[in-house]
N, C-alpha and C positions, 0 to 999 in steps of 0.2 A: 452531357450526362451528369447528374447529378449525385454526388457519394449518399449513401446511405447515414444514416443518424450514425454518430457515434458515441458511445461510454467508452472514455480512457481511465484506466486505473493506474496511479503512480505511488508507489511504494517510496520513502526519502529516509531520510537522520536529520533532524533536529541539529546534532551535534556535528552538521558539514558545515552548516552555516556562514557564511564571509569567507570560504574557502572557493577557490575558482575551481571553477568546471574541468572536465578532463581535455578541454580544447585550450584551457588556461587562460580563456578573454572574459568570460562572464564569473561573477559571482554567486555561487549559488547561496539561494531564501528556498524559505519550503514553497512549492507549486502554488499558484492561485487556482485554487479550485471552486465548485461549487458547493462542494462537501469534505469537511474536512477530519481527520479523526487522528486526536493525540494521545497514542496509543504509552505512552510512557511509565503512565502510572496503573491500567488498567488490564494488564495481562500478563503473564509468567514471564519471567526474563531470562532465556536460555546462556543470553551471556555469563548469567551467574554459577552454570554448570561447567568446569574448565572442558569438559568432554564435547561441548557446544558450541562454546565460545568462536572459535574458529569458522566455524559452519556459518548455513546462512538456510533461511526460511524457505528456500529450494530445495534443502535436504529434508526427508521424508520424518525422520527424528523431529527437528526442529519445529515443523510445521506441526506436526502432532501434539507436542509439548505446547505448543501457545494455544492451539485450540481446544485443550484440553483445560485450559482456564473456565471455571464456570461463567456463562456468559457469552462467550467466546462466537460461538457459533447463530445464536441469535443475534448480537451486536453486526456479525457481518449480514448477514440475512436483510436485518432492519437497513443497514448501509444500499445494500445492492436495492431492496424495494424502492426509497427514498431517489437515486437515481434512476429508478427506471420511472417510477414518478414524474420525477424533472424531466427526463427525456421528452415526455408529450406538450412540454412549455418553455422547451429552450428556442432561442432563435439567437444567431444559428442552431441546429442542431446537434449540439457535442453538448455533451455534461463531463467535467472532469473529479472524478475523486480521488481525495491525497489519503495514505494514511502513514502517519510518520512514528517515529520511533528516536529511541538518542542516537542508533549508528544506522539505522535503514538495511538490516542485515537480518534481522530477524522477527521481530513481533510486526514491524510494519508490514516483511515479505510476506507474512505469512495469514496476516488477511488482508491484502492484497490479492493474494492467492484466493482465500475464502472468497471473498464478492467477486470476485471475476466470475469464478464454479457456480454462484446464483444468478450473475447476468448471463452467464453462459445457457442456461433453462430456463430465462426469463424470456432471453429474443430466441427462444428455438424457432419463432414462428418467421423471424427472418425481419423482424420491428428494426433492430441497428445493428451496429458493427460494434464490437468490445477489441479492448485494446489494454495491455498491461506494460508497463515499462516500470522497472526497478533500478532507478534511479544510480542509490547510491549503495548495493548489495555487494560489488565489486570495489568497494572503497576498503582499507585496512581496518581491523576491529580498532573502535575507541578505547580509550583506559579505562579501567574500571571506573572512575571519577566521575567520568560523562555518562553515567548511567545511575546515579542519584538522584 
């Protein structure tokens, strides 16, 4: 039997980069994807709220605060249509999309979060399988320095 197509969505930090993995053999690079989104310079940066900092794009605050950037919600929209595009021309069939951030803790998770919630109505009809893994959300917050 054969899996169903799938969209994975991977959330990262820019700023883990040449740091090993949590298995301490691989070095992590940002994901090879088929679409990629360098969210750095393009949406509110909660890290700059000390009340946020700590947090992560899973907390309901957080997520709210990045997609309240104007923008924000079309950007993920246009992201998820663009992959379910690809889906009908991948071989295999997996399309992967990254979107990364300097710590992968918050503006990445947090549309990450958004295209997931568009792939998620886009395959209502049962088209693929969606998949989110956040990377590096569970990593310690970077210094202020790494978010310049």
């Amino acid at each position: 039997m054969t899996a169903a197509p799938l969209i994975r969505v991977i959330s990262f930090g820019y700023g883990h980069t040449g740091l090993l993995d949590d298995d301490g053999h691989n070095v992590l690079e940002p994901p090879t994807a088929d679409v990629t989104l360098d969210l750095r310079r393009v949406l509110y940066n909660p890290h700059q709220d000390p009340a946020m900092r700590h947090l992560t794009g899973l907390d309901d605050t957080v997520h709210a605060h990045v997609l309240a950037t104007p923008g924000a919600r079309i950007l993920a929209l246009n992201t998820a249509m663009a992959a379910h595009t690809l889906m009908h021309q991948a071989h295999p069939p997996v399309v992967t999309v990254a979107a990364g951030c300097a710590g992968g803790r918050h503006r990445a998770v947090s549309m990450a979060r958004a295209v997931l919630d568009f792939l998620t109505d886009m395959s209502a009809g049962g088209g693929y399988r969606t998949e989110l893994v956040h990377r590096d959300a569970h990593r310690p917050v970077l210094p202020s320095s790494a978010h310049r």
